[in-house]
N, C-alpha and C positions, 0 to 999 in steps of 0.2 A: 543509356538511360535518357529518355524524353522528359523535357522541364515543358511542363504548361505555364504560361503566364494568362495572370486574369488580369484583367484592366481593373482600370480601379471602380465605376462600373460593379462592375462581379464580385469585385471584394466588398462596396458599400451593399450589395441585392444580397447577399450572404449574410450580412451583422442585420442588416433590415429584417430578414427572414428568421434569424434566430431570435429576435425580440419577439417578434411580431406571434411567432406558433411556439413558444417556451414560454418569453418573461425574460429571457436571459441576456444579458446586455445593457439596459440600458432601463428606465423607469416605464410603466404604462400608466396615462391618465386618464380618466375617467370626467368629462364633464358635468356641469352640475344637472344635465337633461338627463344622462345616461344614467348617475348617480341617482337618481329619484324615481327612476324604474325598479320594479321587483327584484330583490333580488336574483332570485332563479333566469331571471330576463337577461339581468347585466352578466351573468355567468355564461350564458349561451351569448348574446353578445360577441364579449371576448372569444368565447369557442370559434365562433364565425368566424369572424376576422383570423384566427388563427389557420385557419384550414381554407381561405381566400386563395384561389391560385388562378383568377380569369383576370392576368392580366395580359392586356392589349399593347400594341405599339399608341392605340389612341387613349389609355386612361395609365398608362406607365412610359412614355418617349424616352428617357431614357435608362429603365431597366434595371434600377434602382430598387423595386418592389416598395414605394416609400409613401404612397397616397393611393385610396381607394376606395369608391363606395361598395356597400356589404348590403343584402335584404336579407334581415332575416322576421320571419310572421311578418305581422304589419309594420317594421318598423327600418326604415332608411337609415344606412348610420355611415358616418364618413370614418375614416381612420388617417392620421397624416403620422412622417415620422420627421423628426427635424436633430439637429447635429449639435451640439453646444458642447463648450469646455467644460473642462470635471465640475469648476464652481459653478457651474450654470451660468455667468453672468455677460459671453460672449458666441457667437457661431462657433465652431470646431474648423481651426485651421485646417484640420486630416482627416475629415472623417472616414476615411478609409483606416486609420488606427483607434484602436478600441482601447491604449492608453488617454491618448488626447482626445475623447469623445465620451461624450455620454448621452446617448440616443434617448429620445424621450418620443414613448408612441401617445399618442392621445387619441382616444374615439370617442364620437359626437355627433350629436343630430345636423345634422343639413343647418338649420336655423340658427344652431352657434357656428359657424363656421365665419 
């Protein structure tokens, strides 16, 4: 039997990835730019970002899947994902553990960033 080890790397682009194209993992935020667009906007939006898969060694270095701009119609939207303990109120020692993490995606125009 062959063991694949993923770096840790692979294992944070993996929890990144299932947030980012489900919901599942961790919160998605919405900022107040995004929030004040139509709704059917902010829904495709989200859709976008979810089905994002052009990343690059120059807008992903390390492979993370964790930050990236999206176009969708006329509209620029950045998306970031960042790591914090369950109460929210420090980074995530592990984010590679989806005990000790709780991944919050936020998408947002250029201008809040």
């Amino acid at each position: 039997m062959t063991v694949v080890k993923t770096t840790e790397n692979e294992q944070i682009r993996e929890l990144n990835d299932q947030l980012r194209k489900t919901g599942i993992g961790g919160t998605v935020m919405l900022t107040h730019g995004i929030a004040s667009l139509p709704e059917k906007d902010q829904l495709a939006i989200i859709r976008a970002v979810g089905q994002f898969d052009a990343f690059t060694r120059d807008n992903d270095p390390y492979g993370e899947h964790d930050c990236a701009a999206v176009q969708f119609d006329q509209y620029r939207v950045l998306f970031k994902i960042d790591y914090y303990n369950p109460e929210l109120t420090h980074h995530s020692d592990d984010p590679t553990d989806p005990e000790m993490t709780m991944r919050v995606l936020t998408i947002m125009l250029p201008e809040e960033y």
